[in-house]
C-alpha positions as CSV (number, residue, x, y, z in Angstrom):
1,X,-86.6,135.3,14.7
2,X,-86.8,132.4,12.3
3,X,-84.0,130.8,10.9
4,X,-84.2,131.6,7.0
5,X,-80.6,130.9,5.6
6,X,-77.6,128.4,7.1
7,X,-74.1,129.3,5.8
8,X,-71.3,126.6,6.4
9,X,-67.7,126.0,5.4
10,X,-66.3,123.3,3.8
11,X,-63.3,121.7,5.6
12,X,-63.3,121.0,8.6
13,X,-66.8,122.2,8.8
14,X,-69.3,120.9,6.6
15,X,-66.7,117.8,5.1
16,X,-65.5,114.9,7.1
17,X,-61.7,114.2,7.5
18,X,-61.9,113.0,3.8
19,X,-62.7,116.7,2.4
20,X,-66.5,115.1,1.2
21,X,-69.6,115.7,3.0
22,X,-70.7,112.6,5.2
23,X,-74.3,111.0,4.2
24,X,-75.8,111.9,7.7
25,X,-74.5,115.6,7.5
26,X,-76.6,115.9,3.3
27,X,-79.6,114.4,4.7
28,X,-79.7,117.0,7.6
29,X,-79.0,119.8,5.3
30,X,-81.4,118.4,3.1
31,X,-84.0,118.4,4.6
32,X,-83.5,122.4,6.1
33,X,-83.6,123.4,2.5
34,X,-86.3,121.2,1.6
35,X,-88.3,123.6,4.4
36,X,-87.6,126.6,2.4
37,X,-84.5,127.4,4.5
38,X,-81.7,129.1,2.2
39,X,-78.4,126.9,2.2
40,X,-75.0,128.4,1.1
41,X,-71.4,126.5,1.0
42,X,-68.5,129.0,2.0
43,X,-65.4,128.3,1.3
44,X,-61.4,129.5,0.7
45,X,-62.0,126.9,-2.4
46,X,-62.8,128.0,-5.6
47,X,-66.4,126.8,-7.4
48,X,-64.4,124.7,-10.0
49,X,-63.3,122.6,-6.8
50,X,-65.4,122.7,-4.3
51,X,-68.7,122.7,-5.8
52,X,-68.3,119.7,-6.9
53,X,-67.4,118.3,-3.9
54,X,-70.5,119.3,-2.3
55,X,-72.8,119.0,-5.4
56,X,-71.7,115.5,-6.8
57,X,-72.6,114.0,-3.1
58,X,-76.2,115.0,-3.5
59,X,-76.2,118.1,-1.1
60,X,-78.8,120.7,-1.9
61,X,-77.4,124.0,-1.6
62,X,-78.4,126.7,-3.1
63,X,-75.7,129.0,-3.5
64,X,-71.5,128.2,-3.6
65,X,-69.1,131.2,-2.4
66,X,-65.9,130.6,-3.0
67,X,-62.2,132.0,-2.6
68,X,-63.6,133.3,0.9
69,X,-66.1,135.6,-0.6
70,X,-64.5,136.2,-3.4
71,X,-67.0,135.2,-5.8
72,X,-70.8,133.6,-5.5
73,X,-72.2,131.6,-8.3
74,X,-76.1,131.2,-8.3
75,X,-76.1,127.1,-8.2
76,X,-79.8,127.0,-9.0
77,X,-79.5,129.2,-12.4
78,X,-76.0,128.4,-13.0
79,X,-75.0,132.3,-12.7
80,X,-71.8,133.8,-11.6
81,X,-73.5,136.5,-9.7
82,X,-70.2,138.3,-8.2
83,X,-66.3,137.6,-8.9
84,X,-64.1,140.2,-7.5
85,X,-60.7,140.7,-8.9
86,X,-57.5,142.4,-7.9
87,X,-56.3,145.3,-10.1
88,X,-53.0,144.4,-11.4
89,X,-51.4,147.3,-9.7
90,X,-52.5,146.0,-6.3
91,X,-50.9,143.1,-7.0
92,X,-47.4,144.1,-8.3
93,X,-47.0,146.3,-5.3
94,X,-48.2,143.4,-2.9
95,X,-45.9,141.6,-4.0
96,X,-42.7,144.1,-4.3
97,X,-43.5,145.2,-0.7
98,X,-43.5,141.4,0.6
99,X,-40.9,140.3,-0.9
100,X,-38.6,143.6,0.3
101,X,-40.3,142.3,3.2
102,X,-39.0,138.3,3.1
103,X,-36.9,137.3,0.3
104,X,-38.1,133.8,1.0
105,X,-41.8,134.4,0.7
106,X,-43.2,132.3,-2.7
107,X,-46.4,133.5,-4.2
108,X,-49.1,131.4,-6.0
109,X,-52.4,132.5,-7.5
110,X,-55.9,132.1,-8.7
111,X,-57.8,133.6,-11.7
112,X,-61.9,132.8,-12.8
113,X,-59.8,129.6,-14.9
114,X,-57.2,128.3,-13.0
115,X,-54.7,128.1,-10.2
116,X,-51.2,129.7,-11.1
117,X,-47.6,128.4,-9.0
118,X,-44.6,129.9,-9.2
119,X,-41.6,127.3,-8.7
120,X,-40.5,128.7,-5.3
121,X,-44.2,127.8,-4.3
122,X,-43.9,125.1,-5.5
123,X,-40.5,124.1,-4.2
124,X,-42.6,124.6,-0.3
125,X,-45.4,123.4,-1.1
126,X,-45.7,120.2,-4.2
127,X,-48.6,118.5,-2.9
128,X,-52.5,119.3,-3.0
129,X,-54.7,118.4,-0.1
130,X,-55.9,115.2,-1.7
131,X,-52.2,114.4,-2.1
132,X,-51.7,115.2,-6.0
133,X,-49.1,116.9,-7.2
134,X,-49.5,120.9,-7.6
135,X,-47.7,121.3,-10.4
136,X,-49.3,118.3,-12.3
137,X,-52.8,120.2,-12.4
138,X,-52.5,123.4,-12.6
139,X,-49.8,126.0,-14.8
140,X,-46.0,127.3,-13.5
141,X,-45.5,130.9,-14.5
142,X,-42.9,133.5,-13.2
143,X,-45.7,136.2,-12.5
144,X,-49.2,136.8,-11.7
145,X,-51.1,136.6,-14.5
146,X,-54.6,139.3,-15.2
147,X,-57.1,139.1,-13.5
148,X,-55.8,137.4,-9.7
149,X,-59.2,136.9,-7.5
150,X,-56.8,135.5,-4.8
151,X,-53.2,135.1,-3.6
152,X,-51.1,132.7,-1.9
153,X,-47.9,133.1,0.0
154,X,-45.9,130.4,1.1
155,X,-42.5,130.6,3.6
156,X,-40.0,127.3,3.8
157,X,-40.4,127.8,7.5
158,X,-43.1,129.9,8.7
159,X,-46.5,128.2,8.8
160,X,-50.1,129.3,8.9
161,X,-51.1,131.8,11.8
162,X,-47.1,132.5,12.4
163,X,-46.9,133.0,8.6
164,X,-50.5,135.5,8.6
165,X,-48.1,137.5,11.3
166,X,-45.3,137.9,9.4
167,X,-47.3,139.0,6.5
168,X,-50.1,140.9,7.6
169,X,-48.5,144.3,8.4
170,X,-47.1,144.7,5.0
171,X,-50.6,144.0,2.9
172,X,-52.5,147.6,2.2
173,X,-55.7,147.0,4.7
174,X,-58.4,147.3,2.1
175,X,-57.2,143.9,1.1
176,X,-58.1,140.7,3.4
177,X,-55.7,138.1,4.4
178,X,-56.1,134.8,6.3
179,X,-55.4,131.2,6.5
180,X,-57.9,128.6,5.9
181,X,-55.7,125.9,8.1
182,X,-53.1,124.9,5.4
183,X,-49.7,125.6,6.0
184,X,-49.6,129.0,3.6
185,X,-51.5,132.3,4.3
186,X,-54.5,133.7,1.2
187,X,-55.2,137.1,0.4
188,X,-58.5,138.5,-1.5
189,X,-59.6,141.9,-2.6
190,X,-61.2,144.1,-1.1
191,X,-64.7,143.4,0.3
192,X,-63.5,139.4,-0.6
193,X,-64.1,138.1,3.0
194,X,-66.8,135.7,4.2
195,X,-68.7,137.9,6.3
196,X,-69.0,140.3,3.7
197,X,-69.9,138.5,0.9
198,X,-72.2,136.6,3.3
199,X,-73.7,140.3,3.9
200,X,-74.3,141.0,0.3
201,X,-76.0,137.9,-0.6
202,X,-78.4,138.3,2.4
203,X,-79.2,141.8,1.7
204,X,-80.1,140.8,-2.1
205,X,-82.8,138.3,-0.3
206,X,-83.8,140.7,2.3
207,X,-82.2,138.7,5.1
208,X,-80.8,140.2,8.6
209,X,-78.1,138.7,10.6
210,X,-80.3,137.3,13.2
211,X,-82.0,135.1,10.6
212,X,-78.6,133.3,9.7
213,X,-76.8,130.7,11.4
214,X,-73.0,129.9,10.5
215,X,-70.8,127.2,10.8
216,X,-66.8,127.8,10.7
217,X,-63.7,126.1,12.1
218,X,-60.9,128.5,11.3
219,X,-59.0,131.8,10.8
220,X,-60.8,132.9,7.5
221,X,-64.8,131.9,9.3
222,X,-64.1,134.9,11.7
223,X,-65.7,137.4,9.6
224,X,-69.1,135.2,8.5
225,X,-69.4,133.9,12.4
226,X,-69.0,137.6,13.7
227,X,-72.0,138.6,11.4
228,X,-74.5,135.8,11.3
229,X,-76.9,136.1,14.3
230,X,-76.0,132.4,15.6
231,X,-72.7,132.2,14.4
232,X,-71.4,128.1,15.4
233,X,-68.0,126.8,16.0
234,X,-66.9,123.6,15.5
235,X,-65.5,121.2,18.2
236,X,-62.2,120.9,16.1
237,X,-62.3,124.9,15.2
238,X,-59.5,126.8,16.4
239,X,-59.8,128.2,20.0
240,X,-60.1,131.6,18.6
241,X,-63.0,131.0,16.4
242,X,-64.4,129.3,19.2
243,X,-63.8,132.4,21.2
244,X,-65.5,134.8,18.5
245,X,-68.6,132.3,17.9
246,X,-71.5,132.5,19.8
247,X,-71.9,128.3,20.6
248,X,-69.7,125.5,19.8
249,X,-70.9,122.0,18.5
250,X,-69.1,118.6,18.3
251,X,-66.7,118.3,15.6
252,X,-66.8,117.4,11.6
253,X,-65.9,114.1,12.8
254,X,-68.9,114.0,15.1
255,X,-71.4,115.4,12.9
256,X,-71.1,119.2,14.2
257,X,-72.8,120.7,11.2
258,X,-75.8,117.8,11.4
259,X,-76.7,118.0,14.9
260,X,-77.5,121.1,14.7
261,X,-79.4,121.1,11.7
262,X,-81.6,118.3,13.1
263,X,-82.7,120.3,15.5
264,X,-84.2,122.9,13.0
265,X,-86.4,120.4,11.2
């Protein structure tokens, strides 16, 4: 079947080692979607983040999901088409169970305006990925606010897939937790993973699976490269999303996301 929609995530996928999109890996992407092929970014960011990353570098896409399927904004029309949420009951007994669970676990969040850190969080975890400060961008508060569209949980010594073990069993299992390759674990509601909301866009366009290809590098890509028809995995993608995908390419440093592309046009 024809290729008629490429998905790819962000870091460590789609970005270089910078967390912006290299000028060879646009102009591949490019010119797919200038051949009528739908392109979507797919990321554990949120749109007030990463689109711009992607966007402000001249990449063509035409739709962002963000928080790992958490919410899809139409780029072409400007549209928030989906934004799931947490009901605020969910979230008070997520986190009473963890922390009955760990003492030591720290929680931050997201809502549809801004990124919220509580001071233990914040006390693991001060900087950003670009290097800024948390806590100078973004508000302190001593609870989840309304209207959470994703969690974080941080651990002074348990990092990443060690700290999604420790944590899993004691989220309820309608919820979806991962770890994007930072050192803390996320959690999204229901239905708020990246195959899924991969899924629902594609159905909307009348789309199957084997019309898709994928790109992914890490815990919370399992879900989209599991679904897509040609799901990809990235040279520098964890050995169990190389495992799940169905190829592997070269890396984001080598222009995984690129060469592949190239070959479609």
């Amino acid at each position: 079947m024809p290729v008629r929609l490429i998905a790819t995530d962000l870091d460590g996928t789609f970005f270089g080692p910078d967390h912006l999109p290299e000028a060879r890996t646009i102009t591949a992407l490019n010119a797919v979607q200038a051949a009528g092929i739908v392109c979507v970014a797919i990321s554990g960011r949120g749109h007030r983040d990463g689109l711009t990353r992607v966007t402000s570098n001249g990449a063509e896409f035409d739709w962002f999901i963000g928080s790992n399927g958490g919410h899809r904004l139409n780029i072409r029309s400007g549209e928030m088409e989906e934004h799931l949420v947490f009901d605020e009951t969910d979230i008070i007994e997520f986190r009473r169970r963890l922390s009955d669970h760990d003492p030591d676990l720290a929680f931050g969040w997201t809502t549809a305006e801004d990124h919220y850190w509580e001071q233990p969080f914040l006390d693991i975890h001060p900087m950003k990925l670009d290097g800024r400060f948390r806590a100078g961008s973004h508000r302190i508060v001593d609870t989840a606010p309304p209207g959470v569209d994703k969690a974080f949980v941080a651990h002074p010594e348990l990092l990443n897939v060690e700290l999604l073990t420790h944590v899993e069993p004691h989220v309820d299992p309608r919820h979806h937790v991962t770890t994007s390759g930072v050192d803390f674990v996320e959690m999204t509601p229901n239905g708020a993973d990246k195959g899924a909301a991969l899924a629902r866009l594609c159905s909307r366009l009348d789309i199957v699976a084997e019309e898709v290809i994928a790109f992914g590098d890490n815990y919370n890509d399992l879900t989209m490269l599991e679904w897509a028809g040609r799901g990809v995995a990235m040279g520098n993608a964890l050995d169990r999303v190389k495992e799940t995908a169905d190829e592997v390419t070269y890396s984001n440093v080598e222009f995984g996301v690129a060469r592949v592309l190239e070959e479609l046009v």
